[in-house]
mmCIF file of the N, C-alpha and C atoms, coordinates in Angstrom:
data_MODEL
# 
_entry.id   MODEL 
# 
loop_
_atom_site.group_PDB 
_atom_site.id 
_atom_site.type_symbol 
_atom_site.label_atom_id 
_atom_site.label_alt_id 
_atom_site.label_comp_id 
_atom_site.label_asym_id 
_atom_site.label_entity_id 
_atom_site.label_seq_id 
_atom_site.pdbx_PDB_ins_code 
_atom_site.Cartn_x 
_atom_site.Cartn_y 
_atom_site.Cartn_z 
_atom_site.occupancy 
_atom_site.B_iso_or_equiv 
_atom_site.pdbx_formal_charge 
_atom_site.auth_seq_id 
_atom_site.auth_comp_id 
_atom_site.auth_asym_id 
_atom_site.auth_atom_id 
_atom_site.pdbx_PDB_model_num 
ATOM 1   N N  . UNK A 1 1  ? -84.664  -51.701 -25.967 1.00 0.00 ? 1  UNK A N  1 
ATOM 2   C CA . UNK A 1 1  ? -84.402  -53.118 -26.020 1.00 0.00 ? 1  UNK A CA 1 
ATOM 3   C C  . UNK A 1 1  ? -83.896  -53.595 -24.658 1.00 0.00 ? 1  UNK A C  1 
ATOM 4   N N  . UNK A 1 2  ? -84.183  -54.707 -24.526 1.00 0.00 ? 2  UNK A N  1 
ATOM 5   C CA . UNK A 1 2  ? -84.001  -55.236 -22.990 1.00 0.00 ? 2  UNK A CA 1 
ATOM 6   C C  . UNK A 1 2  ? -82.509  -56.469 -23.506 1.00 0.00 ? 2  UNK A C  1 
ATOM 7   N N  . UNK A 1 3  ? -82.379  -57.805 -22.524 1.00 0.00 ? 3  UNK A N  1 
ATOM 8   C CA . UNK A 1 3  ? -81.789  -58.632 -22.303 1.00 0.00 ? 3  UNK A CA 1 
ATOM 9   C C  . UNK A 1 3  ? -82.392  -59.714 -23.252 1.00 0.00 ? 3  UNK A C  1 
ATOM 10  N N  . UNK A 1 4  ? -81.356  -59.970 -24.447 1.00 0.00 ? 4  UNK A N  1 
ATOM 11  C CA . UNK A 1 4  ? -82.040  -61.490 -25.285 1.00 0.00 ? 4  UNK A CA 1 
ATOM 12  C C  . UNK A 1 4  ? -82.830  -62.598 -24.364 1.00 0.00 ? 4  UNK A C  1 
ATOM 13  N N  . UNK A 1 5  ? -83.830  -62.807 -24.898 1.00 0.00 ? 5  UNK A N  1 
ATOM 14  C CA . UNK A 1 5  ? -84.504  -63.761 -24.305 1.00 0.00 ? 5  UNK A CA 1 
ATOM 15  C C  . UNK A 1 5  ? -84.636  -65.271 -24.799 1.00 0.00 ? 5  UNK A C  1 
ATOM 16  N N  . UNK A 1 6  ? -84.251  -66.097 -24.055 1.00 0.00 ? 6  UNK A N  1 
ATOM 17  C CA . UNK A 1 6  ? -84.213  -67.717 -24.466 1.00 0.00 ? 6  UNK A CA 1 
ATOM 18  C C  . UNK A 1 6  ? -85.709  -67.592 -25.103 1.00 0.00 ? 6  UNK A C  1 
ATOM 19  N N  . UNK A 1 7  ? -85.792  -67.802 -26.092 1.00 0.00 ? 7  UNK A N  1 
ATOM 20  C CA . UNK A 1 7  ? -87.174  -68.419 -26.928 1.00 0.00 ? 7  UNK A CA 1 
ATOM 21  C C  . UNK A 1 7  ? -87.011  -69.551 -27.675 1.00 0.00 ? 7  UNK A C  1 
ATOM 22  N N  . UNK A 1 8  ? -88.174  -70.467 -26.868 1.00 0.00 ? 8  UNK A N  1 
ATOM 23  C CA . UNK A 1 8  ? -88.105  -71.831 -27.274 1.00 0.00 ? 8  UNK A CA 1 
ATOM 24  C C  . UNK A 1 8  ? -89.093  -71.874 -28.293 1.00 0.00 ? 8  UNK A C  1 
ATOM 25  N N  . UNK A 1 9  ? -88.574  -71.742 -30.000 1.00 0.00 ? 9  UNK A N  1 
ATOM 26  C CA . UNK A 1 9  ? -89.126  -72.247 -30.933 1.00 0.00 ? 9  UNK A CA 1 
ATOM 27  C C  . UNK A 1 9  ? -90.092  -73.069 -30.999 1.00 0.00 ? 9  UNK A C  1 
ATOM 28  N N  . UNK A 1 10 ? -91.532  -73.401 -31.192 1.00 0.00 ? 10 UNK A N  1 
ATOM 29  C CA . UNK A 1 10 ? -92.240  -74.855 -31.433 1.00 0.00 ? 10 UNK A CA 1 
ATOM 30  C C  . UNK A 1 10 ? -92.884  -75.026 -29.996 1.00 0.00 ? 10 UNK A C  1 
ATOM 31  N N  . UNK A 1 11 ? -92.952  -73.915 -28.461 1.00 0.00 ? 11 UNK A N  1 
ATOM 32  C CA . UNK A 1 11 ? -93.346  -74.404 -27.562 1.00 0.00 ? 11 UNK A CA 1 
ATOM 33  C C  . UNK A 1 11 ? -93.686  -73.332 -27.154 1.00 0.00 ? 11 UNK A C  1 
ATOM 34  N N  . UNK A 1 12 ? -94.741  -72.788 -25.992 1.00 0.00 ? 12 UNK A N  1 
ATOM 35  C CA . UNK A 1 12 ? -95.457  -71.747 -25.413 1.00 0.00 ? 12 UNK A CA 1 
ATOM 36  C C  . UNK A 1 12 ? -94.530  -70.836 -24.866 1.00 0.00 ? 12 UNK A C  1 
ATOM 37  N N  . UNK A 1 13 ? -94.127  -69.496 -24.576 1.00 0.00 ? 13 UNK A N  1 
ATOM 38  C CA . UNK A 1 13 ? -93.482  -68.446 -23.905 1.00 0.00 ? 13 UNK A CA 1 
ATOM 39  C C  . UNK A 1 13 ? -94.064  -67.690 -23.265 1.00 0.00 ? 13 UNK A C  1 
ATOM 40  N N  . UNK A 1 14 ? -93.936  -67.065 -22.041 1.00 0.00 ? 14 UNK A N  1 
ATOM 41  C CA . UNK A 1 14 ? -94.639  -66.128 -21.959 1.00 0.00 ? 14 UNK A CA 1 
ATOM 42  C C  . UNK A 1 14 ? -93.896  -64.886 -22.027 1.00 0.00 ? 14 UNK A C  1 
ATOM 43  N N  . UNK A 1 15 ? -94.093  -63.268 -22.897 1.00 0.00 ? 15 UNK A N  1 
ATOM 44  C CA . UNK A 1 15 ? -93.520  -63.254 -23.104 1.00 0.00 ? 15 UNK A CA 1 
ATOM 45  C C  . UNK A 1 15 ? -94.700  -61.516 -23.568 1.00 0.00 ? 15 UNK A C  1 
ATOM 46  N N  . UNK A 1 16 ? -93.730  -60.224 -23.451 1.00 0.00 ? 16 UNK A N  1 
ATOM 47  C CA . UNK A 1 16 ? -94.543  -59.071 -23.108 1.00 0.00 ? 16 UNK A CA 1 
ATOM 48  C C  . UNK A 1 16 ? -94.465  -58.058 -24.017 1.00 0.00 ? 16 UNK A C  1 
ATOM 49  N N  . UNK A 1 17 ? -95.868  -57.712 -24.234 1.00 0.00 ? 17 UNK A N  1 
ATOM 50  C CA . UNK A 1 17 ? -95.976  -56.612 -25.494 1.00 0.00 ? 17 UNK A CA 1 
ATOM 51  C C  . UNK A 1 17 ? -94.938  -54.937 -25.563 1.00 0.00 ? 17 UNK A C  1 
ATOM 52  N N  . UNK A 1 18 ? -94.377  -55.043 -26.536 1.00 0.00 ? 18 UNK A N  1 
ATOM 53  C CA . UNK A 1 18 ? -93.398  -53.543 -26.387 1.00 0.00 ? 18 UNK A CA 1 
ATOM 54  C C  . UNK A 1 18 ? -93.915  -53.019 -27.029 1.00 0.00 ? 18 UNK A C  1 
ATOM 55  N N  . UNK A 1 19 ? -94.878  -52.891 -27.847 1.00 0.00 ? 19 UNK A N  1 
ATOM 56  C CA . UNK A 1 19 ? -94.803  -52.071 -29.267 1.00 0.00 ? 19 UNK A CA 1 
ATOM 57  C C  . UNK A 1 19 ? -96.305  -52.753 -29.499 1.00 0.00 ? 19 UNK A C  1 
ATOM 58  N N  . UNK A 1 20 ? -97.219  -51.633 -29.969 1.00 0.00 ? 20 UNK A N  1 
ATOM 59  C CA . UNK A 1 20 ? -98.137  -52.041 -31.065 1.00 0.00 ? 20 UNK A CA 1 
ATOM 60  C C  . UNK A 1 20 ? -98.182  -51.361 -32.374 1.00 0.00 ? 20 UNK A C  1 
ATOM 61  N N  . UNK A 1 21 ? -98.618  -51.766 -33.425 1.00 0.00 ? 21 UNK A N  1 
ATOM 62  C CA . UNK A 1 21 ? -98.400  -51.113 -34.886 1.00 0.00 ? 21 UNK A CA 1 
ATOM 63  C C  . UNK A 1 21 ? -99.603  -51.900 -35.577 1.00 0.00 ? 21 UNK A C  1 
ATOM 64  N N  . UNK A 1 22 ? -100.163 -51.388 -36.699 1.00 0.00 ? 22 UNK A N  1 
ATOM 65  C CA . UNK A 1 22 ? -101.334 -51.439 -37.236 1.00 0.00 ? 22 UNK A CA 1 
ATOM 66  C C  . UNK A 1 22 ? -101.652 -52.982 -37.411 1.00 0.00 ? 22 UNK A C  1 
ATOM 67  N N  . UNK A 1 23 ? -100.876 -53.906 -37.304 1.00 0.00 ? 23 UNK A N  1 
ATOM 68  C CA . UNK A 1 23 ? -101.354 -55.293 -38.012 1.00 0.00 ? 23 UNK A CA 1 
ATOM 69  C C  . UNK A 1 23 ? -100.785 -55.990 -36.879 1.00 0.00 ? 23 UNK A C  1 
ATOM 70  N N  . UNK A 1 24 ? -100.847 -55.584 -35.746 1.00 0.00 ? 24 UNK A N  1 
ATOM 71  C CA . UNK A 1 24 ? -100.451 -56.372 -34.965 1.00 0.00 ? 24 UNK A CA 1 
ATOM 72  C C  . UNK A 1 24 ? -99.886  -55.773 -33.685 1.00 0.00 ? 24 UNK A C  1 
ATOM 73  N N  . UNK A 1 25 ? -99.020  -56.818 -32.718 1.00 0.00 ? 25 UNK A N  1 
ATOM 74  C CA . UNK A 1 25 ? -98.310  -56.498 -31.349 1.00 0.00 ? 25 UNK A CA 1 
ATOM 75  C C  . UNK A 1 25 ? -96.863  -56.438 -31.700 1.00 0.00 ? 25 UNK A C  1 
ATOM 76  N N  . UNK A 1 26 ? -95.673  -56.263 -30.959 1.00 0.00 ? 26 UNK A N  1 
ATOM 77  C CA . UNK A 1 26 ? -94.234  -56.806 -31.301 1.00 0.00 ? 26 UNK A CA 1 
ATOM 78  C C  . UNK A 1 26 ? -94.459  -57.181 -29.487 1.00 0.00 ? 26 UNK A C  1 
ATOM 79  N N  . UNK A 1 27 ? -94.100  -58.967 -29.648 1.00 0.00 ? 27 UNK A N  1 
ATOM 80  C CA . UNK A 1 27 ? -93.517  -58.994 -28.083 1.00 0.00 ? 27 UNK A CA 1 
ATOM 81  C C  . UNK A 1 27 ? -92.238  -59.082 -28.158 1.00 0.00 ? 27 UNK A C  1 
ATOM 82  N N  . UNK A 1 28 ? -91.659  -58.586 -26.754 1.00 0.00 ? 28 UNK A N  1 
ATOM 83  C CA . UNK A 1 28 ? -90.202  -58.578 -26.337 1.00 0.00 ? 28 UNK A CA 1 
ATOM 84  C C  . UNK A 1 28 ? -89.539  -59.568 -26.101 1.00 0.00 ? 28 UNK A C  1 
ATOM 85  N N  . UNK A 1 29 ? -88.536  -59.850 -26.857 1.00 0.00 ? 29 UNK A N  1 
ATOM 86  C CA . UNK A 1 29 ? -87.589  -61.050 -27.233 1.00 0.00 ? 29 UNK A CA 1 
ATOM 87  C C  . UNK A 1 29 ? -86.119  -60.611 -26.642 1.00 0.00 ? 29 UNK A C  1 
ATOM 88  N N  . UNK A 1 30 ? -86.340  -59.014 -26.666 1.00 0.00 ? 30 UNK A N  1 
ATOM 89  C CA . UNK A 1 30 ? -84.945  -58.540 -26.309 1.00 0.00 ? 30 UNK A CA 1 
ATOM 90  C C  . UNK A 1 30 ? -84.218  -58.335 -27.648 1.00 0.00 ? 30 UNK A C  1 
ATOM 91  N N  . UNK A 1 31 ? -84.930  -58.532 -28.467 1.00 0.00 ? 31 UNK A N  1 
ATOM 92  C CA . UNK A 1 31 ? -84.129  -57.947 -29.912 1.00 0.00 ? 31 UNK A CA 1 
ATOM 93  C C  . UNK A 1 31 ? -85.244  -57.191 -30.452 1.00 0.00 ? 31 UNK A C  1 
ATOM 94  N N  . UNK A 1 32 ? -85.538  -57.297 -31.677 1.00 0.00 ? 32 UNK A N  1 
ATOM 95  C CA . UNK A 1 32 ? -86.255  -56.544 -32.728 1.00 0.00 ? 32 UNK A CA 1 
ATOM 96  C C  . UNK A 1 32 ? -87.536  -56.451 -32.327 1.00 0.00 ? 32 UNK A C  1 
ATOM 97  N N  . UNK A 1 33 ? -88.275  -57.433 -31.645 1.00 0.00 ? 33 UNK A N  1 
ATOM 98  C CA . UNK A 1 33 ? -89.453  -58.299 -31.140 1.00 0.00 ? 33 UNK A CA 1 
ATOM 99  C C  . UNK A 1 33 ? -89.811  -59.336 -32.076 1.00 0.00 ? 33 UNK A C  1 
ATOM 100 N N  . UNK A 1 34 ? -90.888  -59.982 -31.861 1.00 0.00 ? 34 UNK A N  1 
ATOM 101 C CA . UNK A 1 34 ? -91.591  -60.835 -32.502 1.00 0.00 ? 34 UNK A CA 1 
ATOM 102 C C  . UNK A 1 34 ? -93.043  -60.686 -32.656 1.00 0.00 ? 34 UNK A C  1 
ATOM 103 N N  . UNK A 1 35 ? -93.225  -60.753 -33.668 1.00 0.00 ? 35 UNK A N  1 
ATOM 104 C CA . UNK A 1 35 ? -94.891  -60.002 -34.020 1.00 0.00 ? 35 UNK A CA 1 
ATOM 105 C C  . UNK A 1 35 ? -95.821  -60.927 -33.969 1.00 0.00 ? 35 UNK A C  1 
ATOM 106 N N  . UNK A 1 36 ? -97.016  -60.546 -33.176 1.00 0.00 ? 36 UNK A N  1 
ATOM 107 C CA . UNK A 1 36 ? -98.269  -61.258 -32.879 1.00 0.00 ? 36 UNK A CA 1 
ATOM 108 C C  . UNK A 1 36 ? -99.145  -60.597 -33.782 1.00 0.00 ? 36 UNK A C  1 
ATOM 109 N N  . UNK A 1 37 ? -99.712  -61.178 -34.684 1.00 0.00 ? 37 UNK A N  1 
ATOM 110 C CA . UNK A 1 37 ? -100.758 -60.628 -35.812 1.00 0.00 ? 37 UNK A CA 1 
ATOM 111 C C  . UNK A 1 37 ? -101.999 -60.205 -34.860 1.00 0.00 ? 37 UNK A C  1 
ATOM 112 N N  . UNK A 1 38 ? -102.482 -58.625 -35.522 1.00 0.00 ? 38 UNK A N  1 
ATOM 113 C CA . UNK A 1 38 ? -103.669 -58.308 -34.841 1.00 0.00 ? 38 UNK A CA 1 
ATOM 114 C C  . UNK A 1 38 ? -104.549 -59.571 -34.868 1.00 0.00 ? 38 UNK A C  1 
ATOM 115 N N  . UNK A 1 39 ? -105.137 -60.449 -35.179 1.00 0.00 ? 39 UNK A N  1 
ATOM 116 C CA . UNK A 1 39 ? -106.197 -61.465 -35.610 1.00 0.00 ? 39 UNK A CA 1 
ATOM 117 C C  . UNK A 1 39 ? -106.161 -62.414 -34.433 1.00 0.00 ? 39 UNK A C  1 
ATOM 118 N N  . UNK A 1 40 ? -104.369 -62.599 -33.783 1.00 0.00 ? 40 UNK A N  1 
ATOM 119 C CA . UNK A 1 40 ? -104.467 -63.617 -32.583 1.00 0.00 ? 40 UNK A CA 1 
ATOM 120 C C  . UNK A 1 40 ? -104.616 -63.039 -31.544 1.00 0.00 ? 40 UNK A C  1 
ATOM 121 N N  . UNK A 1 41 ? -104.264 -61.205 -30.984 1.00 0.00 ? 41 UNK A N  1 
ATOM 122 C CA . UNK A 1 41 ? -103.940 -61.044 -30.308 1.00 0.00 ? 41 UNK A CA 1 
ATOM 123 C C  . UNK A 1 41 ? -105.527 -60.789 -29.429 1.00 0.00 ? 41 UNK A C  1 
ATOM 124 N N  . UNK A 1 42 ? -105.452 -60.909 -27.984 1.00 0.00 ? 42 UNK A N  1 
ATOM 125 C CA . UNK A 1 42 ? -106.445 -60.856 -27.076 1.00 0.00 ? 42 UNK A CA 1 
ATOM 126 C C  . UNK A 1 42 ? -106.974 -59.575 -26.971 1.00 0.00 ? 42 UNK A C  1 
ATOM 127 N N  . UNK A 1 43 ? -108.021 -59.913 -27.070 1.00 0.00 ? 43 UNK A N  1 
ATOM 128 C CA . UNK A 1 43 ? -109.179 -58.403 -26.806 1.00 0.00 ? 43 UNK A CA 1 
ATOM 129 C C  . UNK A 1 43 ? -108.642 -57.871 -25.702 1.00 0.00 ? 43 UNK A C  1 
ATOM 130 N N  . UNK A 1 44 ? -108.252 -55.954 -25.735 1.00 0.00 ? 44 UNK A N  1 
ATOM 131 C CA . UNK A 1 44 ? -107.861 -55.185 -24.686 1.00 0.00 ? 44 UNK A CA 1 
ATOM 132 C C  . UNK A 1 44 ? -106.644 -55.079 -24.125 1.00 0.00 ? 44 UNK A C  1 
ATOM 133 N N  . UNK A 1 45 ? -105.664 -56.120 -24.780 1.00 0.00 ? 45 UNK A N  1 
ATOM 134 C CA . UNK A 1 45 ? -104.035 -55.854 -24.699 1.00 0.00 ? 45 UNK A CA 1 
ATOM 135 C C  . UNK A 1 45 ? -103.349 -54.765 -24.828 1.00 0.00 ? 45 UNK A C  1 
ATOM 136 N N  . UNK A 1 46 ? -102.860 -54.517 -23.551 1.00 0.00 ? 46 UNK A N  1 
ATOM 137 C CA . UNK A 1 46 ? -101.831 -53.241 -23.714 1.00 0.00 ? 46 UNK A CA 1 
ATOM 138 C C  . UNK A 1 46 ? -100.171 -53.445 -23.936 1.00 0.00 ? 46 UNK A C  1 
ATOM 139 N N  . UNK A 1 47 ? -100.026 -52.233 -24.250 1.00 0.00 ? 47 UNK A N  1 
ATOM 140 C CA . UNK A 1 47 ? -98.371  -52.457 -23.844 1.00 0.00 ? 47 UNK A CA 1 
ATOM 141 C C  . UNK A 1 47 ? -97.796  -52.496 -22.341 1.00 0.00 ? 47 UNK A C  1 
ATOM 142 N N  . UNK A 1 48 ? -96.736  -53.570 -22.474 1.00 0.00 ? 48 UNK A N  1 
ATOM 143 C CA . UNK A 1 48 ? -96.305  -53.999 -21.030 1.00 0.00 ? 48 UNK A CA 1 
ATOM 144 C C  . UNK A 1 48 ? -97.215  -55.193 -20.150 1.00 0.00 ? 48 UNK A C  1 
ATOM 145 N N  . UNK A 1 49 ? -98.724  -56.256 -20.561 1.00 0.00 ? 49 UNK A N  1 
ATOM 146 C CA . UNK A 1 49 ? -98.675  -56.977 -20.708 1.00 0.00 ? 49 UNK A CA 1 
ATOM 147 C C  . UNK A 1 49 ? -98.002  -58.304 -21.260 1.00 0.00 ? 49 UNK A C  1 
ATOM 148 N N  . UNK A 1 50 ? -98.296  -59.574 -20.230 1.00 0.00 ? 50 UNK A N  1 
ATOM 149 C CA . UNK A 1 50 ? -97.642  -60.465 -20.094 1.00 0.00 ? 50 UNK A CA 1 
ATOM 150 C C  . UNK A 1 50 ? -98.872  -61.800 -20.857 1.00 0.00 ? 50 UNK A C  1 
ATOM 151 N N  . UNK A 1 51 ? -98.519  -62.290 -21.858 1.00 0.00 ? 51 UNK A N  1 
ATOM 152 C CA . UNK A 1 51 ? -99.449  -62.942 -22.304 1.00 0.00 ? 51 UNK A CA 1 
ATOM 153 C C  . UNK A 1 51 ? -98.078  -64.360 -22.960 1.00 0.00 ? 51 UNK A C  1 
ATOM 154 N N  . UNK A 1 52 ? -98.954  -65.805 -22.499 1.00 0.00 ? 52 UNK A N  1 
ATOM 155 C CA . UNK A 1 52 ? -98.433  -66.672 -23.309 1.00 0.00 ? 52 UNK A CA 1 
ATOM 156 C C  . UNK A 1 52 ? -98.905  -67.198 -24.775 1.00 0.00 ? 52 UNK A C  1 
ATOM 157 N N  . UNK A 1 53 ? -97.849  -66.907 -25.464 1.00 0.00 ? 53 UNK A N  1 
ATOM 158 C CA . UNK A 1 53 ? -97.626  -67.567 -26.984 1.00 0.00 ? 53 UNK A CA 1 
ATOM 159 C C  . UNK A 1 53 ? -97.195  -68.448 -27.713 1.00 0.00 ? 53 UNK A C  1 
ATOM 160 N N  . UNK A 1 54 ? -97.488  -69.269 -28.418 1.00 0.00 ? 54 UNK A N  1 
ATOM 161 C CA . UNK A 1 54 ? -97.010  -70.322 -29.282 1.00 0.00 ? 54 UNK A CA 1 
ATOM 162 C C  . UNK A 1 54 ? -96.028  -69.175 -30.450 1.00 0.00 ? 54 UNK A C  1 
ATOM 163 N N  . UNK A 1 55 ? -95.137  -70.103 -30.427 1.00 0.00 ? 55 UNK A N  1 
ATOM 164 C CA . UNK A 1 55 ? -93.645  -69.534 -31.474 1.00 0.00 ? 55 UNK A CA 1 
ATOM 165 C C  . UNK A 1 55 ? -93.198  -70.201 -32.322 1.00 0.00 ? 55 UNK A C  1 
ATOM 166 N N  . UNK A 1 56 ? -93.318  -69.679 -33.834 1.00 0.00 ? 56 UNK A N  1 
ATOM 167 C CA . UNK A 1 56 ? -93.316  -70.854 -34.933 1.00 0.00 ? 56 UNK A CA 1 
ATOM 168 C C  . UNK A 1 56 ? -92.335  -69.755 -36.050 1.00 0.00 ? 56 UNK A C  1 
ATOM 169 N N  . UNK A 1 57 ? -91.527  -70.067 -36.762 1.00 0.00 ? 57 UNK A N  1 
ATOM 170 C CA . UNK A 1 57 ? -91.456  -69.893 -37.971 1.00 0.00 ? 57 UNK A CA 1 
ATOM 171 C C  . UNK A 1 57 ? -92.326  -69.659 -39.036 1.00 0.00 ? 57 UNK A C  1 
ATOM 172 N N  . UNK A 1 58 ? -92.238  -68.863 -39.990 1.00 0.00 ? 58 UNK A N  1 
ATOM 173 C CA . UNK A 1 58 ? -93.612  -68.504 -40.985 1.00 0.00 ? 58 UNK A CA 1 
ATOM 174 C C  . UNK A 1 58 ? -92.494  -68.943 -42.146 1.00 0.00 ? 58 UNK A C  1 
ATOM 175 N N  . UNK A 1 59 ? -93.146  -68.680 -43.527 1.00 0.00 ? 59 UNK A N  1 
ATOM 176 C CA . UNK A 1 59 ? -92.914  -69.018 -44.430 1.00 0.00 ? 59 UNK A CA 1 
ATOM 177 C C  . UNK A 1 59 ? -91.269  -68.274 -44.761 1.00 0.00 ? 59 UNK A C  1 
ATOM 178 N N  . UNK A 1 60 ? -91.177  -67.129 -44.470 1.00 0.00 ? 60 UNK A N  1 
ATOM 179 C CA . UNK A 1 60 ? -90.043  -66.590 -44.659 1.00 0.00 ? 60 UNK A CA 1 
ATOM 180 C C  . UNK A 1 60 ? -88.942  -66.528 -43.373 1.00 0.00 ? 60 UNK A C  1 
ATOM 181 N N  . UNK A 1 61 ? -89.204  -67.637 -42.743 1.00 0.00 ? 61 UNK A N  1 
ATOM 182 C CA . UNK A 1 61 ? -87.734  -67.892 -41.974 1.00 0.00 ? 61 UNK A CA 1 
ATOM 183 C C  . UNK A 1 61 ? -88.366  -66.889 -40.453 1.00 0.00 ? 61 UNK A C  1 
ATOM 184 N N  . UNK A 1 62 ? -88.926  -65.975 -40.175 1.00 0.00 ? 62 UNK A N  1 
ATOM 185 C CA . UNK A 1 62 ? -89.538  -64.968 -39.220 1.00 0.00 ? 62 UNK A CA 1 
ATOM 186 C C  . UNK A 1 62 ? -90.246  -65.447 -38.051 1.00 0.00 ? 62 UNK A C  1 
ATOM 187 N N  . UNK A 1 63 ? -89.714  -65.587 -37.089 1.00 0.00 ? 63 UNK A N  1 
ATOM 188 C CA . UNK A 1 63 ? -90.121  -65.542 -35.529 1.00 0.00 ? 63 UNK A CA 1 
ATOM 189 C C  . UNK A 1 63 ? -91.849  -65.041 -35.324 1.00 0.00 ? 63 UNK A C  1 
ATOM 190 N N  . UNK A 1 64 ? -92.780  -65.791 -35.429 1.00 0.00 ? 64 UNK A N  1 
ATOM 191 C CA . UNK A 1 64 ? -94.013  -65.321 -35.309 1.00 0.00 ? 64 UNK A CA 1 
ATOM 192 C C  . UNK A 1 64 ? -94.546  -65.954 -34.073 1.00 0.00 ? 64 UNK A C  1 
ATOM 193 N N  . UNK A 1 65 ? -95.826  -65.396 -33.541 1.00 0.00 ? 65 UNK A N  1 
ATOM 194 C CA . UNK A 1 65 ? -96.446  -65.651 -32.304 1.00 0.00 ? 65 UNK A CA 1 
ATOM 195 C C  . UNK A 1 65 ? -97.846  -65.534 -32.505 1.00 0.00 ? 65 UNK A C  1 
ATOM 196 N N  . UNK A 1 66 ? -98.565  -66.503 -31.881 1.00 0.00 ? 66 UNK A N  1 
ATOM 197 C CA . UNK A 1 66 ? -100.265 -66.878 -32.000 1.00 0.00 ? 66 UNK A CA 1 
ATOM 198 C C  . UNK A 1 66 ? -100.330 -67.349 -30.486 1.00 0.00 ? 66 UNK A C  1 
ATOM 199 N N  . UNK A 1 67 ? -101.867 -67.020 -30.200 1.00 0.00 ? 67 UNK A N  1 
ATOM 200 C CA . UNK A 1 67 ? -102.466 -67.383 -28.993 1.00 0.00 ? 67 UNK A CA 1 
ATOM 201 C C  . UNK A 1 67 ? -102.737 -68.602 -29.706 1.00 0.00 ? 67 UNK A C  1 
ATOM 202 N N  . UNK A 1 68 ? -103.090 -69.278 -30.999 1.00 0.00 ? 68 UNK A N  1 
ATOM 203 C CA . UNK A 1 68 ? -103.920 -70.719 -31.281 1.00 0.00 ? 68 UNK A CA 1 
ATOM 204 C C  . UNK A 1 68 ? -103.185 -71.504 -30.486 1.00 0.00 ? 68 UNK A C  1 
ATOM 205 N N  . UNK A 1 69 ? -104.247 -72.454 -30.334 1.00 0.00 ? 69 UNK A N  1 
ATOM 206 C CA . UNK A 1 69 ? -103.293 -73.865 -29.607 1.00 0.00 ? 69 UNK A CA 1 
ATOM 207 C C  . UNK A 1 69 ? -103.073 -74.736 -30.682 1.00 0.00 ? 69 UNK A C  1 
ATOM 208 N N  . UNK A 1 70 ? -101.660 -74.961 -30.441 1.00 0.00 ? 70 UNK A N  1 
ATOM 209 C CA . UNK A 1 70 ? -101.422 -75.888 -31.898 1.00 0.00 ? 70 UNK A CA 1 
ATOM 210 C C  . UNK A 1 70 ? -101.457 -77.293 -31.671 1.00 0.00 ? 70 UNK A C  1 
ATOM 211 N N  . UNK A 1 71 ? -101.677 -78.165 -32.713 1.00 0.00 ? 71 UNK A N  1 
ATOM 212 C CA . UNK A 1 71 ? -102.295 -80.049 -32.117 1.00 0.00 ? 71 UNK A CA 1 
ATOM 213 C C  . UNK A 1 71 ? -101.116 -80.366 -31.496 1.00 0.00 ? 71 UNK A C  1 
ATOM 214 N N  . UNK A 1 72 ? -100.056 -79.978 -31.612 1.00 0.00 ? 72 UNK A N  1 
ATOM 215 C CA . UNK A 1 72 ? -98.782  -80.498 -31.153 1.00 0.00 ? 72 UNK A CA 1 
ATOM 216 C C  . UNK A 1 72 ? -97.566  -79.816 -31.052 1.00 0.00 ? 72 UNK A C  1 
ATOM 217 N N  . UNK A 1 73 ? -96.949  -79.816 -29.733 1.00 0.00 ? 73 UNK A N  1 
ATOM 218 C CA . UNK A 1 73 ? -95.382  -78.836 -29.615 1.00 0.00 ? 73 UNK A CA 1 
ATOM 219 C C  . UNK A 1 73 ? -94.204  -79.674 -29.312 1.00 0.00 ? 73 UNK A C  1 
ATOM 220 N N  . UNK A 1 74 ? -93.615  -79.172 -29.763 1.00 0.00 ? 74 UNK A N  1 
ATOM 221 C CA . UNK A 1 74 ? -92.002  -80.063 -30.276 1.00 0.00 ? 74 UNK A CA 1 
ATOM 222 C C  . UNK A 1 74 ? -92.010  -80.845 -29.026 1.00 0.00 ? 74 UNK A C  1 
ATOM 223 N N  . UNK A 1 75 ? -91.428  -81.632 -28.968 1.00 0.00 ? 75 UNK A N  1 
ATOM 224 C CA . UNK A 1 75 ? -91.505  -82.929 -28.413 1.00 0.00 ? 75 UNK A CA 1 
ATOM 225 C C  . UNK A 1 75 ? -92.319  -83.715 -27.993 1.00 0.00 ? 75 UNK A C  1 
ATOM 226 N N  . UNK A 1 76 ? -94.058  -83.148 -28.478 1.00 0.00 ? 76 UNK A N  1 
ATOM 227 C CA . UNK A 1 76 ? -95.103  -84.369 -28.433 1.00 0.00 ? 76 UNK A CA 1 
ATOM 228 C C  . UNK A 1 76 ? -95.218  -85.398 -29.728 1.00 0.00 ? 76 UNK A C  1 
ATOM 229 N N  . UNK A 1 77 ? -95.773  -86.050 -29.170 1.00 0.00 ? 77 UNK A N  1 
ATOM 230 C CA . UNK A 1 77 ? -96.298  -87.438 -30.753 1.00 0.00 ? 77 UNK A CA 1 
ATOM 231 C C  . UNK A 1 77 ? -97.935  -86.897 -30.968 1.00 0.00 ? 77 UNK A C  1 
ATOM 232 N N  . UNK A 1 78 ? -97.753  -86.775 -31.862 1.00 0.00 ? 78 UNK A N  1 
ATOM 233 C CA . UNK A 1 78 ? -99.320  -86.382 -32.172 1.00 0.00 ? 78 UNK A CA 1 
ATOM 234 C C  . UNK A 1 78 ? -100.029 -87.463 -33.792 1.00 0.00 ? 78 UNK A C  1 
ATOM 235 N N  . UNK A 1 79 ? -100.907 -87.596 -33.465 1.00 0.00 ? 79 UNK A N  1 
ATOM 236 C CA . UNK A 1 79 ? -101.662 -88.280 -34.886 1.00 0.00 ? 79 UNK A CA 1 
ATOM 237 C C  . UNK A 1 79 ? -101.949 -86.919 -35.781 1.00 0.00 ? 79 UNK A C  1 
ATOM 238 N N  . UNK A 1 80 ? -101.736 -86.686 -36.599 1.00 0.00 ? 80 UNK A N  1 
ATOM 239 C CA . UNK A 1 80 ? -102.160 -85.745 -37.431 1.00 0.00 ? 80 UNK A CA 1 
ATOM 240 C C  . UNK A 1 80 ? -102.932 -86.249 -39.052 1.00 0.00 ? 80 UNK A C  1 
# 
């Protein structure tokens, strides 16, 4: 584990793979990590790559990460 990392909820990070495991990446947050589902993560990612992520909450309260671009990040106005 490294140094907690400021992660801005709702907005892009960039932010580096420690760990891979069957359903996915863990990037380094400096705590537990935060898991990038195999499905978002970029073709040919290793560990110790630097890739930017969108950071959202999932249904159970959990720090998750997607390459999608989402219509809108916390502090835009968006029409939805």
């Amino acid at each position: 584990m490294s140094t907690p990392i400021d992660i801005k909820v709702g907005q892009f990070n960039v932010l580096t793979v420690n760990r891979k495991v069957d359903f996915g990446l863990y990037m380094d947050d400096g705590k537990e990590g935060i898991l990038l589902p195999k499905r978002f993560a970029p073709q040919g990612i290793q560990i110790g790559d630097a890739i930017s992520v969108f950071i959202y909450h999932d249904s159970d309260n959990r720090l998750i990460a997607t390459t999608q671009e989402p219509f809108a990040v916390v502090g835009d106005i968006a029409a939805l």
